[in-house]
C-alpha positions, 0 to 999 in steps of 0.5 A, a space after each residue: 723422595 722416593 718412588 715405587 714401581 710395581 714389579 713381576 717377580 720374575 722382573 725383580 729376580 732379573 732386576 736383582 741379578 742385573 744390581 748383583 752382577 753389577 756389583 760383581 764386575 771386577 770383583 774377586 767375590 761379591 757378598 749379597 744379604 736378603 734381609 727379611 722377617 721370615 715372614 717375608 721368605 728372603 730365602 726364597 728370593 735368595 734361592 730364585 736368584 741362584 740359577 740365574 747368576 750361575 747361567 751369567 758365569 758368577 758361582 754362587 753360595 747360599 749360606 742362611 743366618 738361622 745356620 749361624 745362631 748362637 747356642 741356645 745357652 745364650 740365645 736363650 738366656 732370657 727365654 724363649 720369647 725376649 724380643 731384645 735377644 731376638 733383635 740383638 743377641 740371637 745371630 752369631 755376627 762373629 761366627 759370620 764373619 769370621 767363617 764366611 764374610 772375611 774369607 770372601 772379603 779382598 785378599 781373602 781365601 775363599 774359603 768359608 764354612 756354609 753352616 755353623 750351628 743347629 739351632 734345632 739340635 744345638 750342636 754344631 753342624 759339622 759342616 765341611 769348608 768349601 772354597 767359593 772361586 773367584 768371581 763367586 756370589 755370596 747369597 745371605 739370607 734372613 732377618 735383622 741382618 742390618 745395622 750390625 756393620 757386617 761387611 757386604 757389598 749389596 743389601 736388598 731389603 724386603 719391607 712388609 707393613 704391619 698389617 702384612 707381618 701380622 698377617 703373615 707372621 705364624 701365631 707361635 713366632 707373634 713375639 718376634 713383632 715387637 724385635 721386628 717393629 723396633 727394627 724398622 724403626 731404630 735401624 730403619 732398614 729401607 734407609 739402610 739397605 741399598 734396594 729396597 722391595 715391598 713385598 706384602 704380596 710376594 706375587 705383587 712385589 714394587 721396587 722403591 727408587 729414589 725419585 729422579 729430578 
């Protein structure tokens, strides 16, 4: 059982900052995922979240999924609009780990590479390495980033409900419904994340708990 407890969203960047510090006690890097469809904006709250864990000492890396897509050779094989490459084959996991994950996993170099391709242009971004000091805060951000074993120590989830990814889903990206619905219910990603946020009304957000005895 679980309850939902309505929440400000200046409570939940809080809240989240409280879940992540946490998690980074004693920790040489502390790797976050925002997993959302894009019409719930997890970037946004990523980028929320940026000042105030810098402001508790914890530097931080923002790094975006849709930077480490495949080229479009791949990405694209079965077209433009395939929901099953969408929900699998779109995301460059082993770029992601490779470049950012494992640097920042225990007994890593810090050393990671913040963007690797440029899906608009289709080439590779040419971006520098940069070196995330000790006791750093990896924000990852994007859709469909559970289920793939992608080695993180805090997922948070951002849930909408059909009606609310309908509704806020642009009518050109309609086609990322069914990869988007599928996802919901084979990884079942409010199971799989360790927060889970409702966020059909972003300026009304609810944390769902599990429900105490």
């Amino acid at each position: 059982m679980v309850s939902v407890r309505p929440i400000t969203p200046t409570a939940l960047v809080d809240e989240l900052v409280e879940a992540i510090a946490r998690r980074a006690a004693g920790r040489p890097w502390t790797r976050v995922a925002l997993d959302g469809a894009d019409a719930a904006e997890p970037g946004a709250l990523a980028d929320a979240l940026v000042a105030p864990l810098r402001l508790r000492g914890h530097p931080v890396l923002r790094v975006r999924a849709r930077d480490f897509l495949r080229p479009a050779s791949v990405r694209l094989e079965y077209g433009h609009t395939d929901a099953e490459s969408y929900l699998w084959g779109w995301l460059d996991d082993a770029g992601l780990r490779r470049e950012v994950l494992e640097p920042l996993a225990p007994g890593g170099t810090g050393r990671v590479l913040p963007s690797l391709w440029d899906a608009a242009r289709d080439r590779a971004t040419r971006a520098d390495y940069t070196v995330l000091p000790e006791g750093g805060v990896l924000l990852l951000d994007g859709p469909l980033l559970l289920g793939k074993g992608l080695p993180l120590e805090l997922t948070v989830h951002l849930w909408l409900s059909p009606g609310a990814l309908r509704r806020r889903t642009p009518a050109e990206d309609a086609w990322t419904i069914e990869a988007l619905t599928r996802y919901a219910e084979e990884i079942v990603p409010t199971t799989e994340a360790d927060l889970t946020v409702r966020y059909d009304h972003p300026a009304h957000p609810a944390l769902v708990e599990p429900q105490r005895r």
